[in-house]
Each structure stands twice: as structure tokens, then as C-alpha cells.
KOLDREN-510475 format. One record per residue: residue in three letters; x, y, z of N, C-alpha, C in turn. Coordinates in steps of 0.2 Angstrom, whole numbers, plus 5000, padded with zeros to 4 digits. Example, Ala and Ser with C-alpha at 12.3 -4.5 7.8 and 13.67 -1.06 7.14 Angstrom:
Ala506649725039506249785039506649845039 Ser506449895035506849955036506450005039 
***
This chain:
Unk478458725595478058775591477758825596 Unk477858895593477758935597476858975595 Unk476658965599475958975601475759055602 Unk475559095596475759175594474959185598 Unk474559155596473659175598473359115601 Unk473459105610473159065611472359045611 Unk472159115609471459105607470759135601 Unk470459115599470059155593469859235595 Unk469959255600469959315602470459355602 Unk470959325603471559345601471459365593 Unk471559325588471559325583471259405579 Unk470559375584469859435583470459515583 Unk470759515589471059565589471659595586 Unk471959545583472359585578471959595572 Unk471759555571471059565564470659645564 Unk470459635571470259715570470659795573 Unk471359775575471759815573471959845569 Unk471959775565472359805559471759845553 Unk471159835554470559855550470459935554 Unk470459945561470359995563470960035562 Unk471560025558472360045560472460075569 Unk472460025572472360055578472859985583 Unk473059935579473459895583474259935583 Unk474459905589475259935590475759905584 Unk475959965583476659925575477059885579 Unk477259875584477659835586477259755588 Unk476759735587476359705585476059655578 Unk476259705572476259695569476659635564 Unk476759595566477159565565477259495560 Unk477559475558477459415553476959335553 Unk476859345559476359305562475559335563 Unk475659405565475059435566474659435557 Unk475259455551474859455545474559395543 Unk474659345544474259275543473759265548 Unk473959285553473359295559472659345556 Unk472959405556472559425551472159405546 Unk472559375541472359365534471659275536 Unk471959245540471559205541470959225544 Unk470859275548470459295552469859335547 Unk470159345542469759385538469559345532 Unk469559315532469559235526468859205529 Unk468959195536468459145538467759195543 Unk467959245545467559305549467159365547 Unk467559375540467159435537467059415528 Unk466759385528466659365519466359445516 Unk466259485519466059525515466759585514 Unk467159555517467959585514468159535509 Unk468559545503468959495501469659515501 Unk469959485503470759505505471259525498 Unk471159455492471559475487471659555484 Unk470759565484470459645482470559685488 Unk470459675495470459725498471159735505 Unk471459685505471859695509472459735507 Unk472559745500472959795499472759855503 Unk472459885501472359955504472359945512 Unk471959885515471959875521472559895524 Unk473259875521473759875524474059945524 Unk473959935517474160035514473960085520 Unk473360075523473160125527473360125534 Unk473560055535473560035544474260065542 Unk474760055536475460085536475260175538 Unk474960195535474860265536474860285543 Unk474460255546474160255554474660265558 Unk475160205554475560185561476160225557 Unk476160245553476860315551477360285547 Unk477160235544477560195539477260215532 Unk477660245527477560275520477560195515 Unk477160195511477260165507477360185501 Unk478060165499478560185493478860105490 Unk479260135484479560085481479960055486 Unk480260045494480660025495480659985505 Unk479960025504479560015511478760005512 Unk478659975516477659985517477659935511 Unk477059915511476559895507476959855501 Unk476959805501477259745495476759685493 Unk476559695485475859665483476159595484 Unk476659575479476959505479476859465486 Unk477159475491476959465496476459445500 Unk476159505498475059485501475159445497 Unk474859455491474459415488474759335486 Unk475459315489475559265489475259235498 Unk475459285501475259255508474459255509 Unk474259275506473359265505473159215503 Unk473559175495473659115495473659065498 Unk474359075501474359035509474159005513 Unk473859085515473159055522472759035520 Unk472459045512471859015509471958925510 Unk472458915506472758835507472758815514 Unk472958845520472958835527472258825530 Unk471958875527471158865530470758825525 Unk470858815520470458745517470658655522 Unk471358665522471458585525471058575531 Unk470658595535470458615542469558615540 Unk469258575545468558575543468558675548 Unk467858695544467458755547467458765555 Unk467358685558467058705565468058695571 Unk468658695567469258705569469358775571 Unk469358785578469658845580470258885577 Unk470258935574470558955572471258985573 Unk471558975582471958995583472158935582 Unk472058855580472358805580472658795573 Unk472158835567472558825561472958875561 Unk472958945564473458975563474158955566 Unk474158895571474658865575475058835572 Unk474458795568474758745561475258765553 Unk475058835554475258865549475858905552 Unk476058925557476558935560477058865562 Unk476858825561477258775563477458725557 Unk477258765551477558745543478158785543 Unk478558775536478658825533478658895532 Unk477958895534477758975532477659005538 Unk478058985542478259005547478859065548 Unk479259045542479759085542479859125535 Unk479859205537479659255531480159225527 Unk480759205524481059175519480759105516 Unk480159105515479759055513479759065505 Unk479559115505479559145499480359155491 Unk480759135495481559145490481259065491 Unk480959005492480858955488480458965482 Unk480259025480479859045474479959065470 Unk480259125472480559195469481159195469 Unk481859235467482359235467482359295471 Unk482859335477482859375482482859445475 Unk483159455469483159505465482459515462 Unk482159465461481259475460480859485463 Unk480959465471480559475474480559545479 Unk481159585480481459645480481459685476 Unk481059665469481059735464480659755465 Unk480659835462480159905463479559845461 Unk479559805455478859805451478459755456 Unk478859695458478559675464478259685471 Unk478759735471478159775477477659805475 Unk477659845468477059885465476459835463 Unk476459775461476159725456476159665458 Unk475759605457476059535458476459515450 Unk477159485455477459465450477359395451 Unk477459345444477559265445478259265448 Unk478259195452478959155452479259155448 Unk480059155450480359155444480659075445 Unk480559065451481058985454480558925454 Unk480058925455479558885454478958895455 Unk478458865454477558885455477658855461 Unk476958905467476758895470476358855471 Unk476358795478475958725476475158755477 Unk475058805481474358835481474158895476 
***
């Protein structure tokens, strides 16, 4: 298992990277959005992620000079199942769990690797214009969370 943030400060820093659009895009990376999105689940209640990470991301795309269009930047289906996710990853875990250990844990599932998702979706649904604009449902099976 590869160990992305060996510690809660770590985490802190991508979290507020990505809030200040000020982390490096080459950083951004598929571990850092769960790092993120946990870090803002359990550190900022007064953010809600379903509601607000869209933009969040919209903007930090902006920052770092990535357009969000029909075919890049910014894909709701995605968050908003990977918010999912990390909510199921962070409920199994009592409050007082370091948080760079549940994000270990969750890197060391499945959701580990970004084609998690074609167990859900079919690659042409999860790929469409509407899906990037919208949350679309599964089309291959519901999600267990």
C-alpha cells in the first residue's frame, strides 16, 4: 500500500490548496481528491461538499488553467459519487482515527483505482456530455453507499 499522506497535515495541505486554488496541478491528483474531500467531510462542517465542492473544483480548475467544458475540468458524476465514497470511508472509522489512516484505508480498497467507477456506470454514461454536466444514476449497478 502506498502511503500518499503520511500525516494529518499533509492532508490539511492539500485540503487547503485546493480551497485557496493555490496547490500545484501536478499534485492534484487522484488520491489528493479523496484526501481532499475527506479532509473537508471531517475539518470544515461549515463546507458541505455535495453543495459545494463543485465550484470548489470549478475554481481551483480556473486557477491552475484548466477550462471547464463538455469534455475537460470539472465532471459532477464523479464528485459527487466520490463524495459518496469518502462519506462511507469516513463513517466506518471512529471520530478519534487519524485521518491520514482512513484516507490509507481507502487507498488501499478499490477506490483506489480511478476505474472504480465502470463497475457502476457503463464507460459511454459515464463519458457523456450530461454526466459531466449533471449527476447521472448507474446504469450497471447501484452504489453500495
Amino acid at each position: 500500500m502506498t502511503n500518499h499522506y503520511p500525516t494529518d497535515a499533509a492532508i490539511e495541505r492539500i485540503g487547503l490548496g485546493l480551497l485557496g486554488g493555490s496547490l500545484p496541478k501536478p499534485e492534484w491528483t487522484h488520491a489528493a481528491h479523496f484526501a481532499a474531500t475527506l479532509w473537508l467531510l471531517r475539518c470544515r462542517p461549515e463546507i458541505s461538499p455535495p453543495e459545494s465542492l463543485p465550484d470548489i473544483i470549478r475554481a481551483y480548475n480556473q486557477a491552475t488553467g484548466v477550462p471547464n467544458t463538455d469534455t475537460g475540468g470539472y465532471h459532477e458524476t464523479i464528485t459527487q459519487a466520490s463524495i459518496r465514497a469518502a462519506k462511507d470511508s469516513l463513517k466506518r472509522f471512529p471520530a478519534t482515527r487519524p485521518l491520514h489512516e482512513i484516507h490509507g484505508a481507502l487507498m488501499a480498497s478499490r477506490l483506489s483505482d480511478k476505474a472504480w467507477l465502470l463497475d457502476y456506470w457503463s464507460s459511454e454514461r459515464l463519458l457523456s456530455v450530461e454526466a459531466r454536466r449533471v449527476w447521472v444514476e448507474p446504469d450497471l449497478k447501484d452504489l453500495p453507499f
